[in-house]
Jmol script that loads the backbone (N, CA, C; Angstrom):
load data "model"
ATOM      1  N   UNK A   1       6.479   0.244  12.275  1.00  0.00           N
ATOM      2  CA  UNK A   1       5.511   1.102  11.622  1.00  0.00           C
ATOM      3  C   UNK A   1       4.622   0.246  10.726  1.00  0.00           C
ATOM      4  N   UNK A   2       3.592   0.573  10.282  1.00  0.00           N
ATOM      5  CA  UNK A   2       2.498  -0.286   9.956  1.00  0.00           C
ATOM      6  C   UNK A   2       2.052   0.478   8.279  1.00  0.00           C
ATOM      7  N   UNK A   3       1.253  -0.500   7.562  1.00  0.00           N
ATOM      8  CA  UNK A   3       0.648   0.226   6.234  1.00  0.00           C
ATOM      9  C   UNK A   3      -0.431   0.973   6.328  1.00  0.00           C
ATOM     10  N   UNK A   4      -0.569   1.422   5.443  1.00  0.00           N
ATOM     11  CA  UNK A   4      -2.366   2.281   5.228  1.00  0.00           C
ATOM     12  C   UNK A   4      -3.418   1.653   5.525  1.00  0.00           C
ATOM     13  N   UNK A   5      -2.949   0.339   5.630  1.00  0.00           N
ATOM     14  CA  UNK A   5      -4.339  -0.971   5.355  1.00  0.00           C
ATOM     15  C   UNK A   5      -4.740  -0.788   7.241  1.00  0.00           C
ATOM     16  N   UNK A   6      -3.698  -1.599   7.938  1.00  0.00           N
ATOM     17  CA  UNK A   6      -3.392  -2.278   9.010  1.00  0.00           C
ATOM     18  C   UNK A   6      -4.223  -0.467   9.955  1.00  0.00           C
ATOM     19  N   UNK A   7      -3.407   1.167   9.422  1.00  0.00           N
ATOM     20  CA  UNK A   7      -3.877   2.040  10.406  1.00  0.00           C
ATOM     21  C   UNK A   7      -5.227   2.134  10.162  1.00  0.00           C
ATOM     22  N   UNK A   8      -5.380   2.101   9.039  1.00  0.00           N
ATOM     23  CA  UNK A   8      -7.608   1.947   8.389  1.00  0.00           C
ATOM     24  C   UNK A   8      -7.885   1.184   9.425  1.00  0.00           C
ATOM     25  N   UNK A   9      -7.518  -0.221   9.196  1.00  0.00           N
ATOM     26  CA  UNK A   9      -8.319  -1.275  10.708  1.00  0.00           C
ATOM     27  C   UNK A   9      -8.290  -0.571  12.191  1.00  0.00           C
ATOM     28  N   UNK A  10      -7.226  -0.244  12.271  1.00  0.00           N
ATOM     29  CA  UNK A  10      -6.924  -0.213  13.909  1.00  0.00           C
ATOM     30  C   UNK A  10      -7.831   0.860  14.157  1.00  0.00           C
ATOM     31  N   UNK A  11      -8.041   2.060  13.081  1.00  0.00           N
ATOM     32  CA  UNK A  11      -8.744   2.936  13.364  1.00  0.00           C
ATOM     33  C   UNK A  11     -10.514   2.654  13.807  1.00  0.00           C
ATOM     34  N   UNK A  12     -10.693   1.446  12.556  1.00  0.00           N
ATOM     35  CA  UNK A  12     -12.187   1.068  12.907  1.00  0.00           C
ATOM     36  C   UNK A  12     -12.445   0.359  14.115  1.00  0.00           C
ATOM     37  N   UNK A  13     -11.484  -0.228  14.344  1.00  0.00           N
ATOM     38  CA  UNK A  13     -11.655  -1.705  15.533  1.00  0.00           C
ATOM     39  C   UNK A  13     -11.434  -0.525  16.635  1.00  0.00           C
ATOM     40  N   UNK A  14     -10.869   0.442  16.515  1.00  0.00           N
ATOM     41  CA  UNK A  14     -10.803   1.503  17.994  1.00  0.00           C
ATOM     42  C   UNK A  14     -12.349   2.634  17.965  1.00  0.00           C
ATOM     43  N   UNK A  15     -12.828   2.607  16.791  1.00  0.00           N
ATOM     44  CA  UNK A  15     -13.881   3.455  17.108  1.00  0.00           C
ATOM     45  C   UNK A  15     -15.479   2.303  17.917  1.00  0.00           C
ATOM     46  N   UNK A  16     -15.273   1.014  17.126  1.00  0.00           N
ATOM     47  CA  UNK A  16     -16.462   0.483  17.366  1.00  0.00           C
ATOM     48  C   UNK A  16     -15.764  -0.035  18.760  1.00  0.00           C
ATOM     49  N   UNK A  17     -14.899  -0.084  19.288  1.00  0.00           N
ATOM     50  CA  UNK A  17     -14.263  -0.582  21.036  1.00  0.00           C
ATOM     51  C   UNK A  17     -15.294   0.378  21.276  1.00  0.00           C
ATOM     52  N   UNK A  18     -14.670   1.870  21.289  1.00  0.00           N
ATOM     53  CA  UNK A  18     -15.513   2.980  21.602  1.00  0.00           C
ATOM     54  C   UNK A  18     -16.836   2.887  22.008  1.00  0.00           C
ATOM     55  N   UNK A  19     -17.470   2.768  20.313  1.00  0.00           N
ATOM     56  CA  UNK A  19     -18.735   3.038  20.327  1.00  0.00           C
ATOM     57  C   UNK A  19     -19.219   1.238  21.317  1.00  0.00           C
ATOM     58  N   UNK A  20     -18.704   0.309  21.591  1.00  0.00           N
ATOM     59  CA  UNK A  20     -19.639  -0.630  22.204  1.00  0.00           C
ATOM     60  C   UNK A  20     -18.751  -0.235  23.691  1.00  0.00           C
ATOM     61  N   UNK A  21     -17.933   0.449  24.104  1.00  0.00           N
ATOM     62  CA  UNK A  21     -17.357   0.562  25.671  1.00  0.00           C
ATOM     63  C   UNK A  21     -16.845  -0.414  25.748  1.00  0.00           C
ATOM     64  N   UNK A  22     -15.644  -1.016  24.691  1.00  0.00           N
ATOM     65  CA  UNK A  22     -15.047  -2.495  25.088  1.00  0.00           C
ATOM     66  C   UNK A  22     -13.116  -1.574  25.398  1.00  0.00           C
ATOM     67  N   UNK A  23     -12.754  -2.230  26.584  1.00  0.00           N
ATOM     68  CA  UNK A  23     -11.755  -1.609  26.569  1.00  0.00           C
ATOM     69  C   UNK A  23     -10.238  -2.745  26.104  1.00  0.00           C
ATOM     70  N   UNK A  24      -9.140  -2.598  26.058  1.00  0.00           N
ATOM     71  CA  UNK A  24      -8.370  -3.138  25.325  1.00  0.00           C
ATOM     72  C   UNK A  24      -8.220  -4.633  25.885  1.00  0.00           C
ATOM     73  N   UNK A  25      -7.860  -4.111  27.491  1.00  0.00           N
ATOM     74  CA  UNK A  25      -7.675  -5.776  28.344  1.00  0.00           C
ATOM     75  C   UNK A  25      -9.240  -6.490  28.074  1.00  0.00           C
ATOM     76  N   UNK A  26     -10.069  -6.061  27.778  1.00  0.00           N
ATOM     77  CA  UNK A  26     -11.034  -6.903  27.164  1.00  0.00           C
ATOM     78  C   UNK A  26     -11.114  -7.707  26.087  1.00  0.00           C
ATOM     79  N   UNK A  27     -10.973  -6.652  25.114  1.00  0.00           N
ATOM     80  CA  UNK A  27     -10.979  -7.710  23.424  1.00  0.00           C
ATOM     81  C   UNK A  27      -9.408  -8.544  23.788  1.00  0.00           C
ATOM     82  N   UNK A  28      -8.440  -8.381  24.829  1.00  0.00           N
ATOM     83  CA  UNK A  28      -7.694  -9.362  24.927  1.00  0.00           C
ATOM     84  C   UNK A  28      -8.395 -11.108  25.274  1.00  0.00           C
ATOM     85  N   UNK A  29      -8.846 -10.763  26.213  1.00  0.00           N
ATOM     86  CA  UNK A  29      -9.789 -11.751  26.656  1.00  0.00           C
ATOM     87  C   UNK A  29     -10.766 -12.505  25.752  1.00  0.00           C
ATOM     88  N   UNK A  30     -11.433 -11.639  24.852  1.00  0.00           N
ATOM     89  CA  UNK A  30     -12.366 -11.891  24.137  1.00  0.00           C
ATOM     90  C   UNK A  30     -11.624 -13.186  22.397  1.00  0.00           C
ATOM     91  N   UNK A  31     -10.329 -12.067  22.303  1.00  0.00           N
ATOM     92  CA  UNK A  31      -9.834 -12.821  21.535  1.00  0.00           C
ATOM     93  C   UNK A  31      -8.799 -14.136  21.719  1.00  0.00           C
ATOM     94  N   UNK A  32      -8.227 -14.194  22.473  1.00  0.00           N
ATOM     95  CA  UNK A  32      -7.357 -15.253  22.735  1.00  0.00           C
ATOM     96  C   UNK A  32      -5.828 -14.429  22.774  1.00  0.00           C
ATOM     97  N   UNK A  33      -5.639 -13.115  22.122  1.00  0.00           N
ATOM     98  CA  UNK A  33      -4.347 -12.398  21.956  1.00  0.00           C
ATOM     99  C   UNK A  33      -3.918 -11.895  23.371  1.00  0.00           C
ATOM    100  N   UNK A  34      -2.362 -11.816  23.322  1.00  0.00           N
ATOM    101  CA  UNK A  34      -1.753 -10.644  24.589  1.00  0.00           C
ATOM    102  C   UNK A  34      -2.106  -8.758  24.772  1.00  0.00           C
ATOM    103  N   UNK A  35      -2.464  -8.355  25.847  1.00  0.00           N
ATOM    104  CA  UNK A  35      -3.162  -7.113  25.722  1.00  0.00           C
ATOM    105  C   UNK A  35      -1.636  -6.483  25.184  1.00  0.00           C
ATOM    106  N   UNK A  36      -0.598  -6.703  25.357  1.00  0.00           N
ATOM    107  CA  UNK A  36       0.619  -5.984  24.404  1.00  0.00           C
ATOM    108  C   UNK A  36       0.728  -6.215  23.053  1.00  0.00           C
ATOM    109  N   UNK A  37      -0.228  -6.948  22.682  1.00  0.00           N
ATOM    110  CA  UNK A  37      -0.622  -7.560  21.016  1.00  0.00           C
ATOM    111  C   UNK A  37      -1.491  -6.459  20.834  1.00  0.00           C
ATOM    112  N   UNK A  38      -2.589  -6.434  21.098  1.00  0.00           N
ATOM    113  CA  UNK A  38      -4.000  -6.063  21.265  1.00  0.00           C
ATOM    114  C   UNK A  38      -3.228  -4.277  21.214  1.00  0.00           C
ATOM    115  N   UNK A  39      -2.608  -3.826  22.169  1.00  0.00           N
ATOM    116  CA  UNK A  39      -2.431  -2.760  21.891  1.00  0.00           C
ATOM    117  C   UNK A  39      -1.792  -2.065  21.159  1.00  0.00           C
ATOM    118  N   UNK A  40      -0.651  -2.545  20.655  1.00  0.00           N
ATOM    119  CA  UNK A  40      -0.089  -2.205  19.718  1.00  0.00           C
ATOM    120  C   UNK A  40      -0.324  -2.323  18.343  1.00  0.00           C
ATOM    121  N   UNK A  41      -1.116  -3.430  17.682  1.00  0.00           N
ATOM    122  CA  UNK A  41      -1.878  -3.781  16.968  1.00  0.00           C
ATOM    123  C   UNK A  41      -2.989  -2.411  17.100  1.00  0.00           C
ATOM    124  N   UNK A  42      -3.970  -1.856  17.706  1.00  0.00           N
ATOM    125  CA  UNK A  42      -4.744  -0.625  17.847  1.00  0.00           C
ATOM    126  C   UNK A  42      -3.866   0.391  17.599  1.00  0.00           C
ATOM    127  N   UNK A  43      -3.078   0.767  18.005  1.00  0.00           N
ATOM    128  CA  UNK A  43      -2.249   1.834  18.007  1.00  0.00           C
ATOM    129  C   UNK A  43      -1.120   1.852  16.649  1.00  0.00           C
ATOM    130  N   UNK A  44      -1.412   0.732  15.686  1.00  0.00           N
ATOM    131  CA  UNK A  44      -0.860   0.419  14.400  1.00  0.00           C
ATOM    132  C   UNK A  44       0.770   0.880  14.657  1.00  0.00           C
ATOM    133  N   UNK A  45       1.252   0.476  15.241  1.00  0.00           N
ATOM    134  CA  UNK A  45       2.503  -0.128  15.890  1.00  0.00           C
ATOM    135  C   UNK A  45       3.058  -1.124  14.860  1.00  0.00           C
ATOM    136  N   UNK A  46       2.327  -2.304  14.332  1.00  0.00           N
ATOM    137  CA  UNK A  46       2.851  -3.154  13.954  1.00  0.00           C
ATOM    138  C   UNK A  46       1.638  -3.577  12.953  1.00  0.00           C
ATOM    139  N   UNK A  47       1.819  -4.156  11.892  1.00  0.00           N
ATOM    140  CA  UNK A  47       1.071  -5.006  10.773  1.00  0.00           C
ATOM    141  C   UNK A  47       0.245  -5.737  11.656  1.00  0.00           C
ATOM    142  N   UNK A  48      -1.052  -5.757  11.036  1.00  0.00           N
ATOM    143  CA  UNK A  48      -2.107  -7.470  11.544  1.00  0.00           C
ATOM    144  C   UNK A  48      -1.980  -7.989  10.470  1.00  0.00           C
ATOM    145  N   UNK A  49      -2.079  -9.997  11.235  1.00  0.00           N
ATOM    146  CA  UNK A  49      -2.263 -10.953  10.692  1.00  0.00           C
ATOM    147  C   UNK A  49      -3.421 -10.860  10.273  1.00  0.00           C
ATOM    148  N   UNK A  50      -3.780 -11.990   9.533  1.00  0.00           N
ATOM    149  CA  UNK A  50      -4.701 -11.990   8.938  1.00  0.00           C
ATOM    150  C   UNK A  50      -5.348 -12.553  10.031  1.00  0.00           C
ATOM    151  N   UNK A  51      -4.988 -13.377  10.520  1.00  0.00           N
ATOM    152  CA  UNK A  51      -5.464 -14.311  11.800  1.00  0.00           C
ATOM    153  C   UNK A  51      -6.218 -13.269  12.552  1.00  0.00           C
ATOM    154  N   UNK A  52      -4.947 -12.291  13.116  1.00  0.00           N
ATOM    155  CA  UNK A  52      -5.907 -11.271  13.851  1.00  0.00           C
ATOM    156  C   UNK A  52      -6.356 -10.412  13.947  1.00  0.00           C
ATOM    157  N   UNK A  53      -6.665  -9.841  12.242  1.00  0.00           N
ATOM    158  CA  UNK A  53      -7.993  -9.270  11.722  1.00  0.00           C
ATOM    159  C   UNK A  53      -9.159  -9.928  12.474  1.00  0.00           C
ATOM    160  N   UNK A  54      -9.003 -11.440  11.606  1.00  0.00           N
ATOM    161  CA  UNK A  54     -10.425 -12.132  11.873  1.00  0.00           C
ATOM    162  C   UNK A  54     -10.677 -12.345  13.245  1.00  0.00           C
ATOM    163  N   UNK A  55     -10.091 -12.725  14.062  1.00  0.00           N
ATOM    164  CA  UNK A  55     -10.296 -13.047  15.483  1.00  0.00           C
ATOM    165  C   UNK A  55     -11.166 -11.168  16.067  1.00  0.00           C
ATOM    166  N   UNK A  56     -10.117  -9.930  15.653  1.00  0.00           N
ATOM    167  CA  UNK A  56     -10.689  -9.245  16.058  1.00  0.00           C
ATOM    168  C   UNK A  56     -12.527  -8.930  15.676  1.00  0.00           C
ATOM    169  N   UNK A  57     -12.371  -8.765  14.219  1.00  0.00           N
ATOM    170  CA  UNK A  57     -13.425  -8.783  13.678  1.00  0.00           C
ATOM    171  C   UNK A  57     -14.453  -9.719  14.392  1.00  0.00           C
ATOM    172  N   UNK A  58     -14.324 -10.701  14.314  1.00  0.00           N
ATOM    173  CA  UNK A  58     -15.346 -11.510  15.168  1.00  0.00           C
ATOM    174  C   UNK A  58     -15.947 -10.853  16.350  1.00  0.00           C
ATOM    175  N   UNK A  59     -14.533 -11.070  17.316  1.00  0.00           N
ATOM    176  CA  UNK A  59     -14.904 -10.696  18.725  1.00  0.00           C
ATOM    177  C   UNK A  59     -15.805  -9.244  19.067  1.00  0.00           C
ATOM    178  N   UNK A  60     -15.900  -8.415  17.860  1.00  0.00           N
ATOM    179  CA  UNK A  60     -16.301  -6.970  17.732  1.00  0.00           C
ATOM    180  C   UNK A  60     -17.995  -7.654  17.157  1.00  0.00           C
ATOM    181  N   UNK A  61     -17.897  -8.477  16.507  1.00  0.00           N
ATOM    182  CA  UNK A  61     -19.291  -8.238  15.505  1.00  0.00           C
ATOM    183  C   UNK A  61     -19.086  -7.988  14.685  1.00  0.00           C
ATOM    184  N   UNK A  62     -18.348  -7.195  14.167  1.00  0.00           N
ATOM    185  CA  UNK A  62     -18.279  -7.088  12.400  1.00  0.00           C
ATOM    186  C   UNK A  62     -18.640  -7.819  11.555  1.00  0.00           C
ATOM    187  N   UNK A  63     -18.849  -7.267  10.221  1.00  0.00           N
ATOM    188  CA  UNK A  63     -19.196  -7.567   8.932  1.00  0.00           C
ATOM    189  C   UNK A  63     -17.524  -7.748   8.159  1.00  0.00           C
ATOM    190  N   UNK A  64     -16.751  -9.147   8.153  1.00  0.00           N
ATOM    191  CA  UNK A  64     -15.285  -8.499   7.974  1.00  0.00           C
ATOM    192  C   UNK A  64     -15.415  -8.022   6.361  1.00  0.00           C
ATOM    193  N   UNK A  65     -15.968  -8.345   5.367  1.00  0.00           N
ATOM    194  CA  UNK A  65     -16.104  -8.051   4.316  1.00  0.00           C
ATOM    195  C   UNK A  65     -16.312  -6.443   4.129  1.00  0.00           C
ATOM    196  N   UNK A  66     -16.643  -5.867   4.747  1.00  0.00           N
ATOM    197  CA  UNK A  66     -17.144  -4.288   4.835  1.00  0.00           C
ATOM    198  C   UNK A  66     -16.022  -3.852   5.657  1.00  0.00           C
ATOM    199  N   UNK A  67     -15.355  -4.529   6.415  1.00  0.00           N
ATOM    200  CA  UNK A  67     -14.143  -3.933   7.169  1.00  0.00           C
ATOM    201  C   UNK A  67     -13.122  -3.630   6.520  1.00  0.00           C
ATOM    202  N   UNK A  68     -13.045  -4.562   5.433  1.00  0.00           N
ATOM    203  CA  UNK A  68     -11.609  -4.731   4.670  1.00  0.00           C
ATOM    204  C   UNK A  68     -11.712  -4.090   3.757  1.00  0.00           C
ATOM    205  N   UNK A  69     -13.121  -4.000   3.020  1.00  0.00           N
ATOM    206  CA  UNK A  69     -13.221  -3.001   1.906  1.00  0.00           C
ATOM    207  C   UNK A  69     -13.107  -1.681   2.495  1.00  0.00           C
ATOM    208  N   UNK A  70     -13.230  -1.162   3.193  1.00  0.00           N
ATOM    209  CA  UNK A  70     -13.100   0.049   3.751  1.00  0.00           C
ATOM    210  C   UNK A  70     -11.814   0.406   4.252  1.00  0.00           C
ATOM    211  N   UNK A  71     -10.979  -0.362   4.756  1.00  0.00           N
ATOM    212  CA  UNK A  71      -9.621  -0.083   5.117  1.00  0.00           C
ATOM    213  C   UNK A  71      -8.882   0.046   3.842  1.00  0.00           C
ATOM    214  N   UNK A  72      -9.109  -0.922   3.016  1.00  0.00           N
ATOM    215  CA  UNK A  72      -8.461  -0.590   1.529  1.00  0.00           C
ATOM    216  C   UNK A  72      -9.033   0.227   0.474  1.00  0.00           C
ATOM    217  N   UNK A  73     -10.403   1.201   1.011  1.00  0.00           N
ATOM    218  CA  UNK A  73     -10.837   2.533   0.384  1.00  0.00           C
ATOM    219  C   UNK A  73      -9.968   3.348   0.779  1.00  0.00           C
ATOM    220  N   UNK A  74     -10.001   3.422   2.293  1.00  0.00           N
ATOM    221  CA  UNK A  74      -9.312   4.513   3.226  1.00  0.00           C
ATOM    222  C   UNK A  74      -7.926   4.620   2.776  1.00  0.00           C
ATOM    223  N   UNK A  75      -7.067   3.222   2.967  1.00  0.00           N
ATOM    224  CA  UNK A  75      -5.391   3.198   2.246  1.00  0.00           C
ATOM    225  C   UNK A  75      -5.363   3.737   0.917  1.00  0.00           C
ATOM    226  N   UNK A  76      -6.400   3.471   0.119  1.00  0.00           N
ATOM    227  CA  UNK A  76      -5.938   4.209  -1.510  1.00  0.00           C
ATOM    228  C   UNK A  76      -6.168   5.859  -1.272  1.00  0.00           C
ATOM    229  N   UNK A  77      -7.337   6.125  -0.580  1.00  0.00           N
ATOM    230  CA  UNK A  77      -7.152   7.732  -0.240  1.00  0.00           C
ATOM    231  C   UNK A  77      -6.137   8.091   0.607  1.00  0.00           C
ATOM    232  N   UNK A  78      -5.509   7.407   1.010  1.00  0.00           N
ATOM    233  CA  UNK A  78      -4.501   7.765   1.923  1.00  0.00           C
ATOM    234  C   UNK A  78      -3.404   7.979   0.786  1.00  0.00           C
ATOM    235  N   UNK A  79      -3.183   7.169  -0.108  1.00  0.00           N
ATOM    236  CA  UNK A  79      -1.803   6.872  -0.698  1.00  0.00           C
ATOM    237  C   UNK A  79      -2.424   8.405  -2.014  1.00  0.00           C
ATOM    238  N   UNK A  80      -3.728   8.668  -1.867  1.00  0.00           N
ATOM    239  CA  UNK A  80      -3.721   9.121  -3.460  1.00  0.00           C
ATOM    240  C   UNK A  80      -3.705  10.680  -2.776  1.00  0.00           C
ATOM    241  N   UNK A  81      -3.708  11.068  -1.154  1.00  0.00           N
ATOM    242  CA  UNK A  81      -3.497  12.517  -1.104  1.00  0.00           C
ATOM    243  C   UNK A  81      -2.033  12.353  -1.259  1.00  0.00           C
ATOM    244  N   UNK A  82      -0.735  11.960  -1.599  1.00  0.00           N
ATOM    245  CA  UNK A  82       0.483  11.876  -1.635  1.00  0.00           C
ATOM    246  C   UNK A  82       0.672  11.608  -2.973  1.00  0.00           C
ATOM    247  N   UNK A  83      -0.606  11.738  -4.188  1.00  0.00           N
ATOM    248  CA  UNK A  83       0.431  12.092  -5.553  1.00  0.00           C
ATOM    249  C   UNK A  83       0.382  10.072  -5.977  1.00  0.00           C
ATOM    250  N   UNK A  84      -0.197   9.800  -5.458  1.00  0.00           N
ATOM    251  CA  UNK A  84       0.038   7.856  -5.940  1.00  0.00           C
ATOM    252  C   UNK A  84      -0.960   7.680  -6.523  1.00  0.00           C
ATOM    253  N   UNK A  85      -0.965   6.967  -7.687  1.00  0.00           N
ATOM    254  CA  UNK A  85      -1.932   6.031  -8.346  1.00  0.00           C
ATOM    255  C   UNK A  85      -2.308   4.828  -8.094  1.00  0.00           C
ATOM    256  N   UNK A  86      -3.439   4.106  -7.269  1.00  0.00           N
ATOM    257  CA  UNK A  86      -3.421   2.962  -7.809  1.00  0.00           C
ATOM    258  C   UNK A  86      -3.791   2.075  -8.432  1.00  0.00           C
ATOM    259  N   UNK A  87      -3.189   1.201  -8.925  1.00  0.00           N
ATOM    260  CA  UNK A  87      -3.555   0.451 -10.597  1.00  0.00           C
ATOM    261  C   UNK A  87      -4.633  -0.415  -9.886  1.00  0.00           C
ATOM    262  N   UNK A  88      -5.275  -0.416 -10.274  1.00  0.00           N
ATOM    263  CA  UNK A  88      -6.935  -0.826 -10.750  1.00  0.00           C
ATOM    264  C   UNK A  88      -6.705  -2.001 -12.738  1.00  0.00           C
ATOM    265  N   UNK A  89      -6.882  -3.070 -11.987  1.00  0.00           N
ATOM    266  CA  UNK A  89      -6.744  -4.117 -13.501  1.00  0.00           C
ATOM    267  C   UNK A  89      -7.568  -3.765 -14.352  1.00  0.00           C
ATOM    268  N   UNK A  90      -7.215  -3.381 -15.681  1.00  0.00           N
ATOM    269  CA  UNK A  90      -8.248  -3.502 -16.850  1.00  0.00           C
ATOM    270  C   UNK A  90      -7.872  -1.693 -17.170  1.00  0.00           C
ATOM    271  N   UNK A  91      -7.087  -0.794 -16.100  1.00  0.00           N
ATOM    272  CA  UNK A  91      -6.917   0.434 -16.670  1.00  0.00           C
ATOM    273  C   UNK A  91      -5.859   0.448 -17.281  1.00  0.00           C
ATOM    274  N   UNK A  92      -5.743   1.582 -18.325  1.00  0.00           N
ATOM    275  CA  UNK A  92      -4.315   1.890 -19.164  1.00  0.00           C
ATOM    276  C   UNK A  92      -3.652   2.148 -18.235  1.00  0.00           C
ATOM    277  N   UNK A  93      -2.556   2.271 -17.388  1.00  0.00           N
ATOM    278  CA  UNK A  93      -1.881   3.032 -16.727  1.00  0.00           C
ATOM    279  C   UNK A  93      -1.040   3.949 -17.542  1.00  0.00           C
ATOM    280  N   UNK A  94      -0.477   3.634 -18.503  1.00  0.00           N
ATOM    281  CA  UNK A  94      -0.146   4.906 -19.553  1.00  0.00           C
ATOM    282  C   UNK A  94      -0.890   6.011 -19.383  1.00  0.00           C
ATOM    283  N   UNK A  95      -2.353   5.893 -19.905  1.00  0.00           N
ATOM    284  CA  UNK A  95      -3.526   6.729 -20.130  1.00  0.00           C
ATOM    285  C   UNK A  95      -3.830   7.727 -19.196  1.00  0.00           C
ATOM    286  N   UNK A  96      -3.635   6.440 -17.943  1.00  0.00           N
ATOM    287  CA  UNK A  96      -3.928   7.288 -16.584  1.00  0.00           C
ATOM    288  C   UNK A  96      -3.132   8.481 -16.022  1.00  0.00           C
ATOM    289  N   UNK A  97      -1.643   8.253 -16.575  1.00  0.00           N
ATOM    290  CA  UNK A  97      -0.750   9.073 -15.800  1.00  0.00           C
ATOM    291  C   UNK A  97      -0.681  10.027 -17.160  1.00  0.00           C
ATOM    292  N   UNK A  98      -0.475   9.790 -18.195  1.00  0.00           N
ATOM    293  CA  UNK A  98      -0.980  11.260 -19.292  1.00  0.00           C
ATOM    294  C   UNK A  98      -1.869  12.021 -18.828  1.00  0.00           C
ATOM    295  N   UNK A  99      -3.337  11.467 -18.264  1.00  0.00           N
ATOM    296  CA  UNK A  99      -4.542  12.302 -18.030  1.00  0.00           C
ATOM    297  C   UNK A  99      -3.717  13.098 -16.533  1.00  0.00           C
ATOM    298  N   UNK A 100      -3.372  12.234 -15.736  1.00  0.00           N
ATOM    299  CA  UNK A 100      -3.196  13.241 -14.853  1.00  0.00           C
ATOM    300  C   UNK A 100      -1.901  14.528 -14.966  1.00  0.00           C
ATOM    301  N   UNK A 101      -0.948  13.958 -16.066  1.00  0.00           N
ATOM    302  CA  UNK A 101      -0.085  14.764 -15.994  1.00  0.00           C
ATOM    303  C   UNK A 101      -1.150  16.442 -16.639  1.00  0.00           C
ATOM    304  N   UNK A 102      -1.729  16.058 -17.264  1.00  0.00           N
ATOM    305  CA  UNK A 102      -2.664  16.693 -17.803  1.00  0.00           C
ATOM    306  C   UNK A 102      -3.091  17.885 -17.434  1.00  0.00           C
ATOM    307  N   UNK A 103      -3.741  17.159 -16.153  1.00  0.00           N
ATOM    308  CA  UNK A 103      -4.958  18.027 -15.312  1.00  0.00           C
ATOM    309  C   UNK A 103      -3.549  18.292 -13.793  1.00  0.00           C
ATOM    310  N   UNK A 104      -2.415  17.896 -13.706  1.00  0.00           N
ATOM    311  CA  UNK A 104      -1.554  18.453 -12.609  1.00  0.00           C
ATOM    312  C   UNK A 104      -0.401  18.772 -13.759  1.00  0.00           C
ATOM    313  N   UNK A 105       0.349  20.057 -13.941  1.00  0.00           N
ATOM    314  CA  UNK A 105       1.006  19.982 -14.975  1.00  0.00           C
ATOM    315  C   UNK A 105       2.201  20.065 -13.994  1.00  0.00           C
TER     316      UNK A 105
END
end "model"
wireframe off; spacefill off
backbone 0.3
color backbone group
């Protein structure tokens, strides 16, 4: 089973396959990975390397900087419909969880 981060990616790297008509035994090819990598990796089966973030990212076109920020928007909304905070440096976390006990009693 995979994190919030890794299903954010697989989700983007499967819509832009989509949207360019690249099918899986392809970006195998494209990247150097096994299409049993490649798919399970899409299907967030298993964690990506960092390695093959970037390899994917490449082979797609991406912007990886906009990829990653967005998978780790998507994972904090993921984690924050389940009641989670996450710490953000420079906040009280005291403060934070008073305010929310607050406004969720």
């Amino acid at each position: 089973m995979s994190d919030p981060i890794t299903t954010a990616l697989a989700a983007t790297f499967r819509a832009e396959m989509a949207r360019q008509q690249i099918k899986q035994a392809h970006l195998a090819k494209m990247t150097g990975l096994s299409q049993s990598v490649v798919s399970r990796r899409l299907n967030a089966k298993d964690s990506m390397s960092m390695d093959e973030v970037t390899v994917i990212i490449e082979a797609l076109g991406l912007d990886g900087a906009k990829v990653i920020a967005k998978a780790f928007d998507e994972a904090a909304m993921t984690q924050d419909q389940f009641g989670l905070v996450a710490h953000n440096p420079g906040v009280d976390i005291e403060a934070e969880q008073e305010s929310t006990e607050e406004n969720h009693p």
